[in-house]
C-alpha positions in Angstrom: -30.3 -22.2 64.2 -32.7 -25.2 65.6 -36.2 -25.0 66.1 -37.6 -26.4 69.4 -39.5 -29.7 68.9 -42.5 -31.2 71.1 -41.8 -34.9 72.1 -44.3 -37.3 74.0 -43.1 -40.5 75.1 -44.7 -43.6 76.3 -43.7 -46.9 77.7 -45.8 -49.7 77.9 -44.7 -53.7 78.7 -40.7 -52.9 77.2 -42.1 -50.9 74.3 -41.7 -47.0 73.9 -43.4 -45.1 71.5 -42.6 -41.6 70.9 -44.5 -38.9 69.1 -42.2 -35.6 67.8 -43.4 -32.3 66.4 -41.1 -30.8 64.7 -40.5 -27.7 62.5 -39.7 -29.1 59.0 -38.9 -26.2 55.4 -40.7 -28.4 53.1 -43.5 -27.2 51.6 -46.7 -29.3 50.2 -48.5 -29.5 47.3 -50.6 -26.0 48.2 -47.5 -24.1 49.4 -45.2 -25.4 46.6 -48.0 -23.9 43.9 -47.9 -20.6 45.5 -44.1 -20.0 46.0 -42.9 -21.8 42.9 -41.0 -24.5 44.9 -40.6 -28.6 44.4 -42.9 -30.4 46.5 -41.4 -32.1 49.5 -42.3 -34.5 51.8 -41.2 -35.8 55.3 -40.3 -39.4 54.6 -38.4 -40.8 57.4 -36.9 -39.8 60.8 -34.2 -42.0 62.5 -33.7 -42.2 66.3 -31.5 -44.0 68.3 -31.2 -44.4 72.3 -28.0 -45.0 73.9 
């Protein structure tokens, strides 16, 4: 079951940045306290083109 996700993208002189919102089940420090979970942290996404 995947949750949409809100991509920008911009190119400027050969370089594209992209920006991606995206729907993610960790929980931080405050929600991890109330629902007796780990902590958990986003710590890196991989794209590739092509």
């Amino acid at each position: 079951m995947a949750k949409k996700m809100k991509i920008k993208a911009k190119e400027k002189d050969g370089v594209v940045k992209v920006k991606a919102m995206f729907i993610s089940i960790m929980a931080d420090k405050e929600e991890a306290i109330k629902k007796n979970v780990e902590v958990a942290y986003i710590a890196h996404v991989l794209a590739k083109a092509n």
